[in-house]
C-alpha positions in Angstrom: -103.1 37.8 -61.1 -103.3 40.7 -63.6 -102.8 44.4 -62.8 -105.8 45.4 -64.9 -109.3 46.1 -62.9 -112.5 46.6 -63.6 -114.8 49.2 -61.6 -118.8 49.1 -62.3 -121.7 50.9 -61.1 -119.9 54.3 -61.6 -121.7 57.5 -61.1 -122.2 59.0 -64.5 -120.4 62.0 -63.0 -117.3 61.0 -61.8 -114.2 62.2 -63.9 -110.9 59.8 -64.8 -109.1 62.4 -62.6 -111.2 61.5 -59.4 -111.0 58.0 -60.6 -107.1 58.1 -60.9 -106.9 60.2 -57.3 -109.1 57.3 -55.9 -107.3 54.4 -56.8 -103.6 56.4 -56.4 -104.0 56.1 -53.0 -103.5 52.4 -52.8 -100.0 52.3 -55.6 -99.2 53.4 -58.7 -101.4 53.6 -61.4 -100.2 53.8 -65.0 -103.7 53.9 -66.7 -107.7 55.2 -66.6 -110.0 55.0 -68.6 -113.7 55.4 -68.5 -115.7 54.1 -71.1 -118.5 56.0 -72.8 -121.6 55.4 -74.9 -119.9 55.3 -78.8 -123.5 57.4 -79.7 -124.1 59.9 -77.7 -120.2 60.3 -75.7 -122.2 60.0 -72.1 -120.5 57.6 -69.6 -121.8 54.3 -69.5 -121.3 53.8 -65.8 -117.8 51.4 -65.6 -113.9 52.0 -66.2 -111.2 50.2 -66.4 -107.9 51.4 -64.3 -104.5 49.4 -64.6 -102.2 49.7 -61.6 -98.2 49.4 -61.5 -97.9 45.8 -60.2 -100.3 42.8 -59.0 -99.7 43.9 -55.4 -101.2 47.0 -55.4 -104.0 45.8 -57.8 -104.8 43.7 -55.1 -104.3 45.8 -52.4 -106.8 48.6 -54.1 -109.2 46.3 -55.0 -109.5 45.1 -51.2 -110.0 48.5 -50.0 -112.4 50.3 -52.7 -115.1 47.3 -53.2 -118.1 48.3 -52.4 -117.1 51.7 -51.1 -119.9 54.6 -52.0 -118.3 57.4 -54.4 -120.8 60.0 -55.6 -124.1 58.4 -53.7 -123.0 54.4 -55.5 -121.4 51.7 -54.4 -118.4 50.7 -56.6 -117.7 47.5 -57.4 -113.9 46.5 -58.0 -112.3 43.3 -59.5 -109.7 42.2 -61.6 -110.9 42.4 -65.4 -111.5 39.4 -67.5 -110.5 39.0 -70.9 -112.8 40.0 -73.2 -114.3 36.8 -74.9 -115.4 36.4 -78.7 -119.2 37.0 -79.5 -120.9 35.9 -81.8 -122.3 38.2 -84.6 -121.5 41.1 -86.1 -120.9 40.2 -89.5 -122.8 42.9 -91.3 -120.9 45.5 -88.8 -118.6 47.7 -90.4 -115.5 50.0 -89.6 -115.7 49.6 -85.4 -112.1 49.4 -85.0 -110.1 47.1 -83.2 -112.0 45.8 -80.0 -110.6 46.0 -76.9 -108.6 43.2 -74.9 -110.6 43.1 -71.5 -114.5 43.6 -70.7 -116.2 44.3 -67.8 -119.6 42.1 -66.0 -121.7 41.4 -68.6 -125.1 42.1 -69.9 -125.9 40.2 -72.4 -125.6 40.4 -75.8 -127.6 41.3 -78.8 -128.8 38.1 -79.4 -128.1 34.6 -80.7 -125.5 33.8 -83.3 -125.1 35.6 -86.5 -127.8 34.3 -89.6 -126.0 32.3 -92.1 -126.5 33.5 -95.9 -128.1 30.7 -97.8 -125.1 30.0 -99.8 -126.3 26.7 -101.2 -130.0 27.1 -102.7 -132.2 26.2 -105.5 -133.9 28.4 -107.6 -137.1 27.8 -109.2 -140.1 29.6 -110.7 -143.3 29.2 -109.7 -147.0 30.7 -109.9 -148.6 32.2 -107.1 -151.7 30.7 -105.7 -153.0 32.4 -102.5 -151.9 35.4 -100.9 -151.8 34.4 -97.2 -151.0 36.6 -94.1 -148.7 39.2 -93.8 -146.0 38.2 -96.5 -146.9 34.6 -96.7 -147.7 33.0 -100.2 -148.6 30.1 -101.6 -146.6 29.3 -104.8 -147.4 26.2 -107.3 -144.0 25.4 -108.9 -143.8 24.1 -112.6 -143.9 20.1 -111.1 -147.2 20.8 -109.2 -145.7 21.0 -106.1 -147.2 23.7 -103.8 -144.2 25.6 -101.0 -145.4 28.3 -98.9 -143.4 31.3 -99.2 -142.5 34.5 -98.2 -141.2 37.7 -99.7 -137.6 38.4 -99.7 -136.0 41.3 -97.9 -134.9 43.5 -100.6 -138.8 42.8 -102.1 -140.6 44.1 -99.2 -137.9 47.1 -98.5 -139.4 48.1 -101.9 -142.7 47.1 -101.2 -143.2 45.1 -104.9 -146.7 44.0 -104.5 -147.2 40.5 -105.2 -150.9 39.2 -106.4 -152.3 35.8 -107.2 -151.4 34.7 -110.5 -148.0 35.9 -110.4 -144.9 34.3 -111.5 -142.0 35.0 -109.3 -138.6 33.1 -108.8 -138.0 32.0 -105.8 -135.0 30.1 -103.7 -134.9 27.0 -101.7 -133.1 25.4 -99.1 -132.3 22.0 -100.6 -132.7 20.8 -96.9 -137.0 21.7 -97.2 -138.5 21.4 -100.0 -141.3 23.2 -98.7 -140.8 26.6 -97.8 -139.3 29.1 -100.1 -138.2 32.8 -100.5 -139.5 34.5 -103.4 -136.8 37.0 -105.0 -138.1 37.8 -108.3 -141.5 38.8 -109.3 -141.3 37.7 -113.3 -144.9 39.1 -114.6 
């Protein structure tokens, strides 16, 4: 068993010393630590609190489940180690992450997006402006791709008309959908 426990449904006012007092009472503890909103400091509403040996971890986490501190029922278990998620590649500077987690809620969706490393350019000619950012492009073959405007494009808003030659990247996977990257005149 491991020494390290996980409390949930906290009371956004209750203190590491109350929390330390608490758990005291049932062996020694060696560590507390409540973690907080990395935006606005606030409590997030779970700690985690280490005790001396397995015993007493045990023992404290028979007698403070589901007990009521501050109007809420605590909920006490051993923590799990925290598991990889995927994502985050565009993160930056978070420091090291932290070697157990608490219940889970979710994440913030579905794996990170894969940078089209392998892709074909080509230029093309804009034929219909369809909706939203949607285009369809004639390349220099005669073959017509719908496309769309790339990121960078629409963050500043280059307007894009029929009759337009742009440059544009494929998959080499679908050779019928495109992202334009380059308006060219």
């Amino acid at each position: 068993m491991n020494n390290k426990l996980f409390v949930g449904n906290l009371s956004f006012n209750t203190t590491e010393n109350e929390l330390q007092d608490m758990f005291a009472a049932h062996g020694t503890v060696t560590e507390t630590n409540i973690i907080t909103d990395r935006a606005t400091g606030r409590p997030r509403g779970f700690a985690f609190v280490t005790m001396a040996t397995d015993e007493e971890a045990q023992k404290a986490i028979s007698a403070l489940n589901g007990t009521p501190i501050d109007g809420r029922n605590i909920a006490v278990s051993v923590a799990r180690a925290r598991e990889d998620r995927p994502g985050g590649d565009g993160g930056g500077g978070r420091g090291p992450r932290r070697e157990y987690g608490g219940g889970g809620r979710g994440g913030r969706g579905g794996p990170a997006r894969k940078i089209m490393e392998e892709h074909i350019e080509v230029e093309g000619r804009i034929l219909t402006v369809l909706a939203g950012t949607m285009f369809r492009v004639e390349l220099d073959n005669k073959h017509q791709v719908l496309a769309t405007i790339s990121g960078k494009m629409r963050k500043r808003f280059v307007r894009l008309t029929t009759g337009d030659r742009v440059k544009m990247e494929m998959s080499p996977y679908d050779l019928n959908k495109a992202r334009i990257v380059w308006r060219l005149g």
